[in-house]
N, C-alpha and C positions, 0 to 999 in steps of 0.2 A: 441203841437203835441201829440195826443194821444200816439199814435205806441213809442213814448220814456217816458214815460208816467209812473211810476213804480207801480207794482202789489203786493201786499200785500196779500200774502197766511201764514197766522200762522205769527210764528215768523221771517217768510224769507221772506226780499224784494228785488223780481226781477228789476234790476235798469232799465228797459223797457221790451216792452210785444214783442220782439222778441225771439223764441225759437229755436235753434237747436234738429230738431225731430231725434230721435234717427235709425241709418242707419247701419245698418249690415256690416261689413268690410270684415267676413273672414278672418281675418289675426291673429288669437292665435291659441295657441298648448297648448293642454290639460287646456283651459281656463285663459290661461295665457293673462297678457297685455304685448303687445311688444313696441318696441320703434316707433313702425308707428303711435299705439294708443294715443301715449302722442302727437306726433306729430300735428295727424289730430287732434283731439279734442281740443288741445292746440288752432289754430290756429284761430278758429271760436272765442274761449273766447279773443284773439288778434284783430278779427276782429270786435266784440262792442257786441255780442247777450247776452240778459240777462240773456240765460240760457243756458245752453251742456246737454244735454243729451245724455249719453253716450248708445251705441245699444243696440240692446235686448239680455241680460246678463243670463244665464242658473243657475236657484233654484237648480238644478240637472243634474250631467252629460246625463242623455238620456234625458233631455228638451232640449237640445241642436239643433239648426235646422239642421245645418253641423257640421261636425266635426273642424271647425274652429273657432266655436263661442266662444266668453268671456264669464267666469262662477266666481259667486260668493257663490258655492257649498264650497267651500273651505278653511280653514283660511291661506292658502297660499298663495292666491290670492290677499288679500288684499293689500300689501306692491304694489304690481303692477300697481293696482288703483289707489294708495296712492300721487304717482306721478302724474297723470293725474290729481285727484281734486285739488293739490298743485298748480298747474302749472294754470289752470282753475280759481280758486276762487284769486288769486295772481294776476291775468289780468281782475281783475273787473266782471267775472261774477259768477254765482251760478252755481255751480254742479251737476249735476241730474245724474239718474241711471234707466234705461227699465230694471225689474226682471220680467223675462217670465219663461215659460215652452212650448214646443212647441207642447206636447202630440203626435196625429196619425200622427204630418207633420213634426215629426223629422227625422234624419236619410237619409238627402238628401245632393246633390252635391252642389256646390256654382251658383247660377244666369246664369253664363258666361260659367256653364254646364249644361245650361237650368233646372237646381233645380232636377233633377232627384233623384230617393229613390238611395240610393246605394246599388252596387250592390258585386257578387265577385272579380267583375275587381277594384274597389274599396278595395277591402279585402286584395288581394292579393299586394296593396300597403300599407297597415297598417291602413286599414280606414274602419272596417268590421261595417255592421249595427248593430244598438243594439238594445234591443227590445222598441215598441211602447206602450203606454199604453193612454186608453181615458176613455169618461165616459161608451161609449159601443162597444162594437166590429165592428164597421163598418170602413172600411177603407177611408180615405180620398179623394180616388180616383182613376181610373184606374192606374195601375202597383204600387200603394202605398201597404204597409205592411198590414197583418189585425194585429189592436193593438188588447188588452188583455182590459178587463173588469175591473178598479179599483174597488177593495174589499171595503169597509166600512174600515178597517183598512189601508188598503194602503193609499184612500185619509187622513184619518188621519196625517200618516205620511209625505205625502204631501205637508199638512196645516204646519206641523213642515218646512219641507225644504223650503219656502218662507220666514218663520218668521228666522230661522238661517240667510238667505240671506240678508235678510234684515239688521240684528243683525251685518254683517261684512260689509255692504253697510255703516251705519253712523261709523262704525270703519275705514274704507278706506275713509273719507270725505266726502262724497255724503249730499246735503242738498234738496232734492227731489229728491224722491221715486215717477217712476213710476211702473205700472202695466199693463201688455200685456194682456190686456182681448179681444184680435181682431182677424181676420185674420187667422180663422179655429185655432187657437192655445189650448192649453190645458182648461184654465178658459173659451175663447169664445166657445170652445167647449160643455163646461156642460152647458152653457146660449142656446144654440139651438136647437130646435125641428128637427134641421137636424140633427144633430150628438149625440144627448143624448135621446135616447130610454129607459130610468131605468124606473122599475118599485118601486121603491124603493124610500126614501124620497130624495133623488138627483134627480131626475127624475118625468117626468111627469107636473105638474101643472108650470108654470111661475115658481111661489114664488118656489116650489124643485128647478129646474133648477139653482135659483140663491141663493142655500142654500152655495155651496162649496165656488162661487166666496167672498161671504160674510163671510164667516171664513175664507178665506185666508186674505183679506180686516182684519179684526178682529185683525190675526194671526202679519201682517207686521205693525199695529194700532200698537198693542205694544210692538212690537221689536224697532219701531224709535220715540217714545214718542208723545206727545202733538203738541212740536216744527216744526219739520220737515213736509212741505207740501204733501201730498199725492195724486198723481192723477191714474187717471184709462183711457187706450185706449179699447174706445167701436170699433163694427164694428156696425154701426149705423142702419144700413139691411144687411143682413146677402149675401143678393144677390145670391141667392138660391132657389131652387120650394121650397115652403112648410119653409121658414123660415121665421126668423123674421123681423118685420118693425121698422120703425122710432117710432109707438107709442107703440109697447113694451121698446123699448130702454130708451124711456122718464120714463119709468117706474122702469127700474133698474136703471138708473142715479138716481131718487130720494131715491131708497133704499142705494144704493152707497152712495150717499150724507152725510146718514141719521147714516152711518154705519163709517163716518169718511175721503170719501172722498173729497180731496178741490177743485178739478177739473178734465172734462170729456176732455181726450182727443178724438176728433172726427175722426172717420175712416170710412173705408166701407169693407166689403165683406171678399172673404179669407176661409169661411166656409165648401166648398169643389174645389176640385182643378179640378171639373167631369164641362169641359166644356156644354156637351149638357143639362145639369139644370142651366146654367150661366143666371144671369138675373142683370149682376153689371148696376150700374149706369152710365150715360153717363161723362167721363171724359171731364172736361172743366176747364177754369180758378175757381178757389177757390170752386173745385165741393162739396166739403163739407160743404158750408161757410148754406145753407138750413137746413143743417141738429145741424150742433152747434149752431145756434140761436134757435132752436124752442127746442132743449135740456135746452139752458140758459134760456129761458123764461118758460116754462114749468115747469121744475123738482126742478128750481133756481138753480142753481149751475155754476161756471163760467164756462166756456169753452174755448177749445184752437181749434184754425180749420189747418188745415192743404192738401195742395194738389193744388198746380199749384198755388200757391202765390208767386207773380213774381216780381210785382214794389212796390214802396214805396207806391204812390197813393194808388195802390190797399188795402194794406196793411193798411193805414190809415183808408180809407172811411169802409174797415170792422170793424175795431172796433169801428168807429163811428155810423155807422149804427145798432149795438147792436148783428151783427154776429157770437162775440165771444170776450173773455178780450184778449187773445191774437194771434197770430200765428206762427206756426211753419213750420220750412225751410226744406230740404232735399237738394235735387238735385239743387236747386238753387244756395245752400252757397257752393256745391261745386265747381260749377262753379265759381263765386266770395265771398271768405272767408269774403270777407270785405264789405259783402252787408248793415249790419247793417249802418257800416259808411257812406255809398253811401247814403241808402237810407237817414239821416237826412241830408245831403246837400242839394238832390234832395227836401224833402219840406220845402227847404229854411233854413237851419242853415249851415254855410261854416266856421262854428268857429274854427273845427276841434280840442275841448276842450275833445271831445270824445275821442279820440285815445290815447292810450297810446303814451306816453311822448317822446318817442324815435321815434315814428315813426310822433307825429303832428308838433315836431320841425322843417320838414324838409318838412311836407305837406302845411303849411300855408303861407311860403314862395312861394311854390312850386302854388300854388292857384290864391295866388297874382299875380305873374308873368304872370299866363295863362292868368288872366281877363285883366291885361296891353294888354298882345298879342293879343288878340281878339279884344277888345276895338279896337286897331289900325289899322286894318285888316289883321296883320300877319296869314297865317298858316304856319303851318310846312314845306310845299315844294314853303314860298314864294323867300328862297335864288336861287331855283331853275327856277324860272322865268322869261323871255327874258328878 
């Protein structure tokens, strides 16, 4: 079975190529990890997946999307973490960490308040907006903030605030480092011809545009050493008039590659939030599974695919098919945490030697049983019948 199959990035091997994609919570205060954090993320490294990746985690208090996000701006934060990678690498799998900045599309409500910028009514509950900063003054979208022009010194400083973040991520346990380069965010931001206007060496040609994303790359290279895997979330088209395609992408994956990254996480779109220039792709099963193969065959470099990856099947035949080395889960695993383990029964392993100890002692029994009961024609409401 491929899909269990272990991936070897640097010195760290993923014990299979199932990922938990890193999923925003909303649930800290002042960038803090709470007790729901160790929880959920806990639970997924319980449920078999070879890797956690923990949400998109803030370089800087105003990279923050909401005022709820986790931030590893801090060294007080660490100890908070600390408990989650413990808890994580301790149930068999590897630890990872999303370091974002969310630049002009920070400073909004949570999802379930339809992401809105905040506002004073926000304010006046302790949740005042702070300011936006991108590579040019265009706002992200109707009723969004105009951010501020980063100086030549400020992205400087910038490049510092990832490499610190980084520097407290392998202090707090983390053994992969990703990078939020998608999704209209700060880095996807200077990578687009939509949102980065400079006339300056940030700006302009391709190679500017992806001068910053590359010394942050650079910046986090050597804040977590040699060892530590490193990947990057593209937004593969930008899904925008006038933005970028799949074969620029292929293009910065290979300077990515080239600059120290060990893998493309694949995404799409996010680049501005202005519906009537929307041009996203059509959402289907594994709708990105096109676009990370022609990245891993193209640029070489592995790829992880992610989006409407649902069964085991599925999940196999794309890695056998050369769609991507691995993929990664969201909304699936929350539905069943224990999809990892599901899925190796379903292509045929029922050994249940996966699971940690405490819960297969009591599943393999539990198995056994069922297949006597089927075998015989038992179901469940046969007590029930005339």
């Amino acid at each position: 079975m491929t899909l269990f199959s272990p991936l070897h990035l640097r010195e760290v091997t993923l014990p299979n190529r199932i990922g938990i994609s890193p999923m925003c919570m909303y649930a800290s205060q002042d960038g803090q990890v709470s007790d729901f954090h160790v929880a959920h993320l806990g639970r997924f490294a319980l449920g078999g997946a070879g890797l956690v990746i923990a949400e998109a985690t803030a370089v800087h208090p105003h990279g923050r999307i909401s005022p709820f996000d986790t931030g590893l701006w801090s060294d007080e934060q660490v100890p908070g973490w600390r408990r989650v990678t413990a808890l994580v690498a301790a149930s068999g799998s590897v630890p990872g960490v999303q370091l974002g900045h969310a630049g002009r599309r920070a400073a909004v409500r949570e999802p379930w308040r339809a992401g809105a910028p905040l506002d004073e009514t926000d304010a006046a509950a302790g949740f005042a907006p702070w300011p936006l900063v991108a590579p040019s003054a265009l706002p992200a979208g109707p009723g969004h903030a105009m951010p501020a022009e980063l100086t030549a010194r400020q992205i400087a400083h910038s490049v510092q605030d990832w490499h610190d973040a980084a520097v407290r991520a392998v202090s707090a346990g983390f053994r992969f480092i990703e990078l939020h380069g998608a999704h209209g965010y700060l880095l996807h931001s200077f990578l687009s011809p939509v949102s980065n206007r400079r006339t300056d060496r940030y700006g302009g040609s391709a190679e500017n545009r992806l001068r910053y994303p590359l010394e942050v790359v650079a910046a986090v290279r050597d804040a977590i050493g040699d060892g530590i895997p490193l990947s990057f979330r593209v937004s593969a088209v930008d899904g925008a008039e006038g933005g970028s395609g799949i074969e620029e992408t292929v293009h910065i994956a290979r300077r990515l590659a080239a600059a120290g990254v060990d893998l493309i996480d694949t995404s799409s779109g996010g680049i501005t939030t202005d519906r009537s220039t929307d041009t996203r792709i059509r959402r289907g099963f594994a709708f990105h599974a096109d676009f990370s193969r022609r990245i891993r065959d193209e640029a070489g470099v592995p790829t992880a695919t992610v989006g409407l990856v649902v069964d085991a099947e599925q999940a196999e035949r794309l890695l056998d098919h050369g769609d991507a080395d691995m993929v990664l889960l969201g909304r699936q695993v929350l539905d069943d945490p224990n999809w990892p383990h599901h899925a190796r029964i379903a292509l045929g392993d029922d050994s249940h030697d996966s699971w940690d100890v405490r819960y297969g002692s009591a599943l393999g029994p539990r198995a056994r049983t069922l297949a006597r009961l089927t075998a015989s024609g038992e179901t469940p409401l046969t007590r029930f019948s005339p």
